[in-house]
C-alpha positions, 0 to 999 in steps of 0.5 A: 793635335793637342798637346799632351804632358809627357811622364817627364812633367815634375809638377811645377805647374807653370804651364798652367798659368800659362795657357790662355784657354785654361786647358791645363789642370793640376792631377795627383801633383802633375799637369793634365792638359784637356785636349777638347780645350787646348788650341795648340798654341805652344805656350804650355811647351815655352815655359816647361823647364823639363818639355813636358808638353809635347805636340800629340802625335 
């Protein structure tokens, strides 16, 4: 499953730079990972201050 950016997500947007596939886009402020893109590989979720990105359920 994709990960998925959690209403906890405070708009820092290090997750973006981050993510190797480029799956993680800015929207309204806060970040949008794009799950036909995300491979699952957990670096959006290593890097969040808050653990926003969380493994879709």
């Amino acid at each position: 499953m994709a990960y998925k950016i959690s209403d906890e997500c405070v708009g820092c947007l290090a997750c973006v730079d981050e993510c190797p596939v480029s799956a993680i886009s800015e929207n309204e402020g806060k970040a949008c990972i794009d799950p036909e893109v995300c491979i699952e590989c957990g670096a959006c979720a290593g890097v969040c201050p808050v653990e926003a990105p969380q493994p879709e359920v």
